[in-house]
N, C-alpha and C positions, 0 to 999 in steps of 0.2 A: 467565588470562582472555583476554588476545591470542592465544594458543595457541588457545585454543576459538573466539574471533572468525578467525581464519585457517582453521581446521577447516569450519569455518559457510560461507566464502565457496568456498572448494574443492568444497563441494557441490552450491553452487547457482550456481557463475560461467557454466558452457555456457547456462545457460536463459535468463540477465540478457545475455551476450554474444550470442544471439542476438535479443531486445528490441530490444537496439539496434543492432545490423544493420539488424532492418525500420525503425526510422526512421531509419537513414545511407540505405536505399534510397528510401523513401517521400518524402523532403527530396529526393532525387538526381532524383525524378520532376519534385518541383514546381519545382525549378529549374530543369532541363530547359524543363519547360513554359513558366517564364518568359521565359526567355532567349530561346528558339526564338520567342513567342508566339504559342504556344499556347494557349491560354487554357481549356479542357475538359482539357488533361493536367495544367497548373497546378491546376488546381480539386480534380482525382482525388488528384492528389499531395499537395496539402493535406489534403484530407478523411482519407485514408487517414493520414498524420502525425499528426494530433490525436485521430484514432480510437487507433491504435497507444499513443500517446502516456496517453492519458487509461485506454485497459483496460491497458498494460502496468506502472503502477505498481498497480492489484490483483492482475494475475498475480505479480506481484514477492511481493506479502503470501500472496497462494494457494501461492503454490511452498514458504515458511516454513510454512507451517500444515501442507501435505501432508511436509515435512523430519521435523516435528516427528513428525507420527501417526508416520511409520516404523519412527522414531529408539524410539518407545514398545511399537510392535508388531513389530520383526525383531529375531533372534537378531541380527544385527549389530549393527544399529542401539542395541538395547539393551546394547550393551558399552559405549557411553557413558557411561552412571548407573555404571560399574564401576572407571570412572577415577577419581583422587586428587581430584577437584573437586566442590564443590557442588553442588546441584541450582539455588539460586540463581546460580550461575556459569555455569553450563550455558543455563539458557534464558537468564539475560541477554546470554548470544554470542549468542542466536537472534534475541531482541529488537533488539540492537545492531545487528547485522549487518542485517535486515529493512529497520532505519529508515533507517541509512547509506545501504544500496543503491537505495531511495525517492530517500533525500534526493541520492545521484550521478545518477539516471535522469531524476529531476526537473530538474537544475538543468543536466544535457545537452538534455531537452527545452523547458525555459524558454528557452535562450539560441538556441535555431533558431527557437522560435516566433519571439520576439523580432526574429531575420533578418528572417525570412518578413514577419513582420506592416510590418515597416518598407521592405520591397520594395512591397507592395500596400496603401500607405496607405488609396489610393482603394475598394478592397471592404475596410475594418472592418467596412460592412453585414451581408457576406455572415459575416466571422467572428462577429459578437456571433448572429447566429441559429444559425449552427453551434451555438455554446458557448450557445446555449436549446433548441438537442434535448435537452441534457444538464441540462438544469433550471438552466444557470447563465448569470444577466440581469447582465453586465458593458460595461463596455469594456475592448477587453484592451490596457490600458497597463502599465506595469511595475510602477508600485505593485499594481494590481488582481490582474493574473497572479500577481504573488510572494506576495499575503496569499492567493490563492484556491489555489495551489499549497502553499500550508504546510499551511491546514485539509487539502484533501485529504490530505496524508502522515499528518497527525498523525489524523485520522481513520481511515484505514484500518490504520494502525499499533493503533490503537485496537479496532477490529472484530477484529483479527490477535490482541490478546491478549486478547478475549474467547474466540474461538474455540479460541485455548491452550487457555482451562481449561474449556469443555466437552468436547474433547479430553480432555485428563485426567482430568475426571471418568467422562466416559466408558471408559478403559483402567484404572480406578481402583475407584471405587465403583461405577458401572454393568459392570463387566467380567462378560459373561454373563448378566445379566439379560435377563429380556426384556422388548423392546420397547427395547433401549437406544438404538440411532439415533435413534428419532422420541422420545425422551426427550432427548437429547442437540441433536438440531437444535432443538425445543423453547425447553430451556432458552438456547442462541444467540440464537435469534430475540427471544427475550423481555430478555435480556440489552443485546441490540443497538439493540431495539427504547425503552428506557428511556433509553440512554445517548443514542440522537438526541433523546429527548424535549429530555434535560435540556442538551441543547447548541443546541437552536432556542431555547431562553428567551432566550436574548442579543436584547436588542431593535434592529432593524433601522436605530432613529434616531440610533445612533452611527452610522452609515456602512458603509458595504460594508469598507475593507479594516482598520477598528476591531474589523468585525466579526468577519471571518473570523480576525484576531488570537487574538480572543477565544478564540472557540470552538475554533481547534488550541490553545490553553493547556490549555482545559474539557480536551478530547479527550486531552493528553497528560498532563493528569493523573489520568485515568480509565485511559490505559493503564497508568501506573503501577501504580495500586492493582487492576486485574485480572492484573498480572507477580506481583506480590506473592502475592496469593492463589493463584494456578499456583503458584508456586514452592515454596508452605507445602506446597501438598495433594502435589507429586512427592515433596519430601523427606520427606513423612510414608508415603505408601502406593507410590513406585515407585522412589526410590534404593534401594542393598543395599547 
């Protein structure tokens, strides 16, 4: 299993090592900015950090999902399923490896926020509106950032193993059919679309970071049980 979790990160380390380059650069701006004050290069450099920050842990989950298609569709890639290991062993290094890389980019990004946010006390205005372009109504204090940062991991982690297994189904039981893509995005949508149903029902009157608690528990126990099901459907129709 280590073995296949060290295989997983060799794949996808250049993509994750450059993520966080743009926010070692993007931090490098707003500091600048600060120091110098400048106050419009601090703002860019901000913006562009929490931009980076916030799309690059789904590029992280995008980059696993596009591993996986490969790994299902190329002569190479499919010498994997050929090796002495399960098919549950196999994507659990994917899944593994997916969340860990979240939960290191995450917890690199929390702790600059963290900087940042405690250099410019005086605009928290300017951050909470930022963080409500993105649908998200906080203050970004440490409790809040760190419950709003697990939902997100455990959520996308969660989207990531839905997408597995229409993925799979699609290289599986849809293989050749037609109309399989738009069966296949389909079936995702509807999939994903259920799983946020059923992760809003946490009622809002526990508190914001009770809540977001919650709901990455919901989210990571739903990716569990969509790992599961991938894992049944490869060992049954695409290990040899």
């Amino acid at each position: 299993m280590f073995k296949l979790f060290k295989y997983e990160i060799r794949k996808t380390l250049f993509a994750k090592l450059v993520l966080l380059a743009l926010l070692v650069i993007f931090e490098g701006i707003f500091l600048y900015g600060y120091w110098t004050g400048k106050d419009s290069t601090a703002t860019l450099g901000l913006s562009l950090f929490l931009f980076t920050f916030l799309c690059g842990l789904l590029a992280i989950g995008i980059i696993s999902l596009v591993t996986l298609h490969k790994d299902m569709n190329t002569r190479q890639g499919y010498m994997l399923f050929m090796t002495p290991n399960s098919t549950y062993r196999i994507l659990g290094a994917k899944v593994a490896e997916n969340g860990l890389s979240m939960l290191g980019f995450g917890a690199v990004g929390l702790a600059l926020c963290l900087l940042d946010f405690s250099l410019i006390k005086q605009e928290l205005e300017f951050i909470t509106k930022f963080l409500e372009n993105f649908g998200i109504g906080l203050t970004p204090t440490f409790p809040n950032l760190s419950a709003l940062l697990a939902y997100i991991i455990c959520d996308i982690l969660c989207s990531v193993t839905t997408a597995y297994l229409a993925d799979v189904i699609s290289s599986s039981l849809l293989n050749g059919k037609k109309g399989n893509l738009v069966i296949t995005f389909a079936l995702f949508a509807l999939l994903n679309f259920g799983i946020q149903k059923i992760i809003s029902l946490v009622p809002a009157s526990l508190g914001i970071v009770t809540v977001f608690l919650i709901q990455a528990a919901i989210a990571l126990a739903l990716a569990a049980v969509m790992y599961i099901i991938t894992a049944r459907l490869m060992d049954q129709y695409l290990s040899v």
